[in-house]
matplotlib code that plots the C-alpha trace (Angstrom):
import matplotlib.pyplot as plt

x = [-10.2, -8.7, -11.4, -12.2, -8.7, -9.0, -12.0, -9.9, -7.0, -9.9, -11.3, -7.8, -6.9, -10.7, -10.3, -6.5, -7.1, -10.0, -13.2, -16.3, -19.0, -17.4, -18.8, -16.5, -16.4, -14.1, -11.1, -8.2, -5.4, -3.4, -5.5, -9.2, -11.0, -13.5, -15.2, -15.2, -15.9, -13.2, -13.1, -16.8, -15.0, -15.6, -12.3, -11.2, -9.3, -7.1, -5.8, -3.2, -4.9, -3.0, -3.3, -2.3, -2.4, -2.5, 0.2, 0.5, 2.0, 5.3, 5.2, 8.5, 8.4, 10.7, 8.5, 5.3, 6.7, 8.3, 5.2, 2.8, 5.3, 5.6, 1.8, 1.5, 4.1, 2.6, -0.9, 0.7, 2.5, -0.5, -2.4, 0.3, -0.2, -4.1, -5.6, -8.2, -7.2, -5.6, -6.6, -5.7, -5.7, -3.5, -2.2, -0.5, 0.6, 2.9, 3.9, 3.9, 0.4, -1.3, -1.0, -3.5, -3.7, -6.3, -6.6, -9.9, -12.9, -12.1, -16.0, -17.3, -15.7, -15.6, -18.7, -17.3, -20.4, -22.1, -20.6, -20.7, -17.3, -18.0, -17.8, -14.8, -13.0, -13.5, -11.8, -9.2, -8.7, -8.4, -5.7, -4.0, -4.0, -2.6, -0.1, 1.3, 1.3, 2.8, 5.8, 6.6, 6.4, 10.2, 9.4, 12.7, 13.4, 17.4, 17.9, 15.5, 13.0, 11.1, 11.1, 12.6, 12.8, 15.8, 15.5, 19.0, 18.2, 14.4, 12.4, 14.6, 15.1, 16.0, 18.5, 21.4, 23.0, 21.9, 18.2, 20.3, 22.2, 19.4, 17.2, 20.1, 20.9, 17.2, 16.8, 19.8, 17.6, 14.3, 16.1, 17.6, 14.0, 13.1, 15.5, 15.0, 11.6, 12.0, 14.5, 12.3, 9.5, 10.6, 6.9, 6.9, 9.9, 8.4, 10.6, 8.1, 8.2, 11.8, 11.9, 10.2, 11.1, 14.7, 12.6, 11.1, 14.8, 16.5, 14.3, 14.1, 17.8, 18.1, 15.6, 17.7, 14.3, 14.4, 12.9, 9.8, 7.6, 5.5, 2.3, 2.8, -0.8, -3.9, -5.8, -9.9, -10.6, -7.5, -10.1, -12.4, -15.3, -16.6, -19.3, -17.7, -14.0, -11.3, -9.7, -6.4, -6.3, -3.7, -1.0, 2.5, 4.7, 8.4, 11.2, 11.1, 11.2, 7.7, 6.9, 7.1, 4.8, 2.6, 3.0, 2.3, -0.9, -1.4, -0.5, -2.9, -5.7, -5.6, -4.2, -3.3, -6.6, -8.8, -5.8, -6.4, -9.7, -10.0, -7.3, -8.3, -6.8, -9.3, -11.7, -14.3, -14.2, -14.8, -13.0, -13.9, -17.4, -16.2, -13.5, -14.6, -14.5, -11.1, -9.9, -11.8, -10.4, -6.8, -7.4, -8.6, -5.6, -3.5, -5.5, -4.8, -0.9, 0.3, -1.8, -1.3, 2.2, 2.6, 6.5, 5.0, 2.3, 5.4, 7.5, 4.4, 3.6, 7.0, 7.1, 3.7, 5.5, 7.9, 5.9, 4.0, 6.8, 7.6, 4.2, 4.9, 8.2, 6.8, 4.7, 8.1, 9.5, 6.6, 6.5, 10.3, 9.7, 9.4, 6.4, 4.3, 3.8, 0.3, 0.5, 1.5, -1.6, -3.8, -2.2, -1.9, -3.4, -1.5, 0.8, -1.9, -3.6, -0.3, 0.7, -2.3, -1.8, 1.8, 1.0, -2.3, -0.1, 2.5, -0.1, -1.1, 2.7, 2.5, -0.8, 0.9, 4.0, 2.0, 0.3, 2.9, 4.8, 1.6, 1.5, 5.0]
y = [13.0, 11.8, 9.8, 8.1, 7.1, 5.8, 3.6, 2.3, 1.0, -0.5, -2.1, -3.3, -4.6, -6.2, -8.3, -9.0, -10.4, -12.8, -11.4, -10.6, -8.8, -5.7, -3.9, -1.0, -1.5, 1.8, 3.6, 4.0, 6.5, 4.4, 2.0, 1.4, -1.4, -3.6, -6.9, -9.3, -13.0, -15.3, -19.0, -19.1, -17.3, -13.8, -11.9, -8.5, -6.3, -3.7, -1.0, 1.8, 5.3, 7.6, 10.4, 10.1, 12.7, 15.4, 14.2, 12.0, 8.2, 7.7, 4.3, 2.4, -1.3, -2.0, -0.2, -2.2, -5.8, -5.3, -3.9, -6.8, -9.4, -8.0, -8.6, -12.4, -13.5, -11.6, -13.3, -16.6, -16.5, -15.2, -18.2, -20.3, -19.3, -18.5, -20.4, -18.1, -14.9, -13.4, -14.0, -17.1, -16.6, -13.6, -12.5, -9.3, -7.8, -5.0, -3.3, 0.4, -0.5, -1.3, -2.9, -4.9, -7.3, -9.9, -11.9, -13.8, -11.6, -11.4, -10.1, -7.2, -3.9, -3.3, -0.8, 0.8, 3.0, -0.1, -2.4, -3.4, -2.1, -6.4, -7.1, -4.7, -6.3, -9.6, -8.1, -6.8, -10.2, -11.8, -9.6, -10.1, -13.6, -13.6, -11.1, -13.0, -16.3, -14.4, -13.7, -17.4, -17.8, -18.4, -16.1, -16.5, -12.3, -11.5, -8.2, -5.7, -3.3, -2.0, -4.7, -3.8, -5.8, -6.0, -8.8, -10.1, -10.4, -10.7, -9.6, -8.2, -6.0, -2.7, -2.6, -5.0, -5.9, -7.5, -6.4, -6.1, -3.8, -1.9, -1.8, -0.2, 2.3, 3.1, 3.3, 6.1, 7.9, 8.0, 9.2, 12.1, 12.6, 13.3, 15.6, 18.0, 18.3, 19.2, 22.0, 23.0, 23.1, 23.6, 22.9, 19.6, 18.3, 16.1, 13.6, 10.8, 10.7, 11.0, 8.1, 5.7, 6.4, 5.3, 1.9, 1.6, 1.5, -0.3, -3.4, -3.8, -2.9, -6.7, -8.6, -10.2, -11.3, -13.0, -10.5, -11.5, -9.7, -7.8, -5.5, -1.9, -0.7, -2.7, -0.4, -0.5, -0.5, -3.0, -5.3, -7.2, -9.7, -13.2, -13.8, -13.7, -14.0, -11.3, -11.5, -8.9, -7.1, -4.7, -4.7, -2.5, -5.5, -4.8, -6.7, -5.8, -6.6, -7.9, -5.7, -2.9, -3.3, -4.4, -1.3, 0.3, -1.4, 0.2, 3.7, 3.5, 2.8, 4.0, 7.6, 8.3, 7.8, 10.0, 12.5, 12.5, 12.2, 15.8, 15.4, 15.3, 11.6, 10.3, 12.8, 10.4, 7.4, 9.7, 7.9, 10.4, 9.4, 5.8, 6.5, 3.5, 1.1, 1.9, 1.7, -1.6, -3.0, -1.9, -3.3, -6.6, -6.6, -6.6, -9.4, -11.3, -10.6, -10.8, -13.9, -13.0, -12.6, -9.4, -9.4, -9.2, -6.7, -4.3, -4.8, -3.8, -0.7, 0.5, 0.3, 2.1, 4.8, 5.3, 4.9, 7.6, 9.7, 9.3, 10.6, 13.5, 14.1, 13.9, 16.6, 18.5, 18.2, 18.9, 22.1, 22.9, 22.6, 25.9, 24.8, 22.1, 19.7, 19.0, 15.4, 16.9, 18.6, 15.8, 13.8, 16.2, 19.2, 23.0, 24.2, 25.7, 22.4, 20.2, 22.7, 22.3, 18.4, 18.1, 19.3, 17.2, 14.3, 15.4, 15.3, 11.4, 10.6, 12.4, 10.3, 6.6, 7.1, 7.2, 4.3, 2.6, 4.0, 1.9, -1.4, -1.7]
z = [-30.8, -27.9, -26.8, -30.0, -29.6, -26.2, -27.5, -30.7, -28.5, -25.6, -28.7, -29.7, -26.0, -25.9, -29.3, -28.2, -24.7, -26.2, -23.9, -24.4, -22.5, -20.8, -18.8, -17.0, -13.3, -12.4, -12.5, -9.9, -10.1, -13.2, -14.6, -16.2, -14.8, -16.9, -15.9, -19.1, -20.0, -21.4, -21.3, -19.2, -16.6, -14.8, -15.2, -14.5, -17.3, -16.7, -19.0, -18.0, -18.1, -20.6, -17.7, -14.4, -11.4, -14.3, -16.8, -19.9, -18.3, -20.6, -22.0, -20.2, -20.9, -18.2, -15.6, -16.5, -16.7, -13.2, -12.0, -13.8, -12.9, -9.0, -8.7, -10.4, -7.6, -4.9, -6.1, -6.6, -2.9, -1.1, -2.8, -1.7, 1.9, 2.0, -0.9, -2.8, -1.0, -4.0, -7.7, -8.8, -13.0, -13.9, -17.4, -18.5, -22.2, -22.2, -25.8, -27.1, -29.1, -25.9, -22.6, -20.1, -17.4, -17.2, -13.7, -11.8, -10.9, -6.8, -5.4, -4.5, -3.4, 0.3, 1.6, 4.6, 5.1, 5.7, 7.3, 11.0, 13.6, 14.4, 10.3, 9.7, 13.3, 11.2, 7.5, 9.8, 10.8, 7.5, 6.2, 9.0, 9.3, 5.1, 5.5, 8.3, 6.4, 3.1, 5.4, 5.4, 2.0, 0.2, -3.0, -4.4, -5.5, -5.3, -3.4, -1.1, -2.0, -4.7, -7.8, -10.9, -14.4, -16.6, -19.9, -18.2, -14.7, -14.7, -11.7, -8.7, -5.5, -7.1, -3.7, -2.8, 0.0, 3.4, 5.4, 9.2, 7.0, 5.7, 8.4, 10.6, 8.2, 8.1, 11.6, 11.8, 8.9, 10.4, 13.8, 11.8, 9.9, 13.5, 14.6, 11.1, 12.1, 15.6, 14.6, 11.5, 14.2, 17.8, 19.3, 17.4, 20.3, 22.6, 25.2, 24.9, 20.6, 21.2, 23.7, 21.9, 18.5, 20.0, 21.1, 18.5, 16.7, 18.8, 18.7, 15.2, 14.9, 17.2, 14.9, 11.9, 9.7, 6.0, 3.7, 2.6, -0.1, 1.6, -0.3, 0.6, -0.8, 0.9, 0.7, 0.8, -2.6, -3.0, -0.7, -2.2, -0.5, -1.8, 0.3, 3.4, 2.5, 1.8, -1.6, -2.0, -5.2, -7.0, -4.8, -4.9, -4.1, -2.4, -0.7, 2.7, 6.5, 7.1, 10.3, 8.7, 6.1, 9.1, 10.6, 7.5, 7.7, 10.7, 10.1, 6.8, 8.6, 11.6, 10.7, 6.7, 5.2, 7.5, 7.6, 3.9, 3.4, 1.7, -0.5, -4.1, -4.5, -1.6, -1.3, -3.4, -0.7, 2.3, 4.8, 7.0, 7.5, 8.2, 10.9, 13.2, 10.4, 9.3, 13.1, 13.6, 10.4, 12.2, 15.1, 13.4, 11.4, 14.4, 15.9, 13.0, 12.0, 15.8, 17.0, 20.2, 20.5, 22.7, 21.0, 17.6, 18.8, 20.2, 17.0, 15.0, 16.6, 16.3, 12.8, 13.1, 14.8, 12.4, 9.7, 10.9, 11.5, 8.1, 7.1, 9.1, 7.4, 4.1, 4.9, 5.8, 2.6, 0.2, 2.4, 1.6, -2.2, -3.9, -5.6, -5.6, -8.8, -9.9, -8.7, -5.3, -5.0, -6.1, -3.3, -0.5, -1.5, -1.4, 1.1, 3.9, 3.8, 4.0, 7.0, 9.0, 8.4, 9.4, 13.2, 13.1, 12.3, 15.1, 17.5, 16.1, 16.3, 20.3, 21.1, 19.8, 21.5, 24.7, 23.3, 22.8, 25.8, 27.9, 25.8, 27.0]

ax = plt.figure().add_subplot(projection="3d")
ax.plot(x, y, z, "-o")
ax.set_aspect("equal")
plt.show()
């Protein structure tokens, strides 16, 4: 029953959006993807998925429109910066009948297995070079972080207040993140984490940035190849400082994905069997967002430090739940596994604070 539902509202969305020729491509975590005709043109259609990590999605208009809206003005500012390295057509519908997106057909997904360390290096590159030039980019968004829709107020920063501000307070947060988990886990202390986790502070506490909006979810099946060009797809748009998202960049690819490779949520793209990639694609990526400015370089992998640090603290708190929600599991797996994890993330976060420490 449920499926012959599901097909009755895809047919409704199909008609509705005007295209023809589907032919389902895949499915990520909340939506359905189909590749259609309208107009003569290759486009990608996207529905939401009525289950998500184990539980029914509520319809919340709100949520969606911010969401949709976030990712036509990250397209249209990427474009702005790097023409054709986002989509370039992109439509959305949002009502409690059914909802879609509609936006250009971008290439092919990335095969990690397959590719060269030389051809990832040169992908690396690429995103690199258009997140830096999407910093630039005035985007015009009132307020920081995560976007939010209200009819009044349109698309905004679901934060207010100024980024020195925020970033300090941050900074103060992340430094008490660190101390929890070094009383939580006494063998976790180490004097060079410590040491450069207060670097890593201090210098972005001394950079006054504009906010830019910065994507928070590049990840490889977010990364799409014409020919030999990168096109960025689905992104999770917020108002941020840009390093850090850099450094998020970083930390993604250089330790999340292979420390979650097993986790039900990733366990189908093995990243595990494609570590070099995913490092050369990092290392690429810093190539390309720092130019060669060692200052930039520094500033990065500080915010990769903390980022991962973050990660580790995550870990912490998923531990101190009394029990973990179904979604939890799908993402990080049970309570032995996140254990195990959390020190094999410490010793990461031990092994780039010497990096760090020597890049100095």
């Amino acid at each position: 029953m449920i499926q012959q539902m599901n097909n009755e509202k895809r047919l409704k969305v199909f008609r509705h959006a005007g295209v023809s020729e589907p032919s389902f491509l895949g499915e990520g975590a909340w939506h359905e993807a189909w590749k259609v005709v309208k107009d003569g043109c290759e486009r990608v259609l996207r529905i939401p998925k009525e289950v998500a990590y184990g539980k029914r999605v509520t319809f919340d208009y709100n949520a969606l429109t911010a969401e949709y809206a976030a990712t036509k003005l990250y397209y249209q500012s990427v474009n702005q910066a790097v023409p054709g390295a986002a989509p370039d057509f992109y439509e959305f519908y949002v009502s409690p009948d059914f909802t879609y997106t509609l936006e250009s057909f971008g290439g092919d997904s990335l095969s990690l297995y397959t590719m060269t360390i030389e051809q990832a290096a040169y992908i690396g590159v690429q995103v690199g070079e258009i997140y830096r030039k999407t910093d630039q980019i005035e985007h015009g968004v009132e307020g920081l972080g995560y976007l939010i829709w209200r009819e009044d107020k349109k698309l905004h920063g679901s934060l207010s207040g100024d980024l020195h501000t925020f970033v300090r307070e941050e900074s103060d947060e992340q430094l008490a993140d660190y101390k929890v988990l070094c009383e939580a886990y006494p063998e976790i202390q180490d004097d060079v984490v410590a040491q450069m986790l207060h670097a890593a502070t201090e210098l972005r506490n001394k950079q006054v940035s504009v906010p830019s909006l910065v994507n928070q979810d590049a990840s490889p099946e977010n990364i799409l190849l014409k020919g030999n060009h990168v096109c960025l797809i689905d992104p999770y748009p917020i108002v941020y400082a840009p390093r850090g998202m850099a450094g998020n960049f970083m930390n993604l690819y250089e330790n999340y994905f292979l420390a979650l490779s097993q986790t039900e949520r990733y366990r189908k793209h093995q990243f595990d069997t494609c570590e070099e990639q995913l490092k050369a694609i990092a290392t690429g990526f810093l190539e390309g967002y720092c130019d060669g400015d060692e200052s930039i370089i520094r500033e990065v992998r500080g915010e990769q430090l903390l980022q991962l640090l973050e990660t580790v603290y995550l870990h912490h708190q998923l531990l101190s739940q009394e029990e973990l929600t179904r979604e939890d599991i799908i993402r990080y797996g049970d309570k032995q596994e996140i254990t195990t994890r959390l020190f094999e993330l410490n010793d990461s976060l031990k092994q780039l604070a010497r990096t760090c420490l020597t890049e100095r």
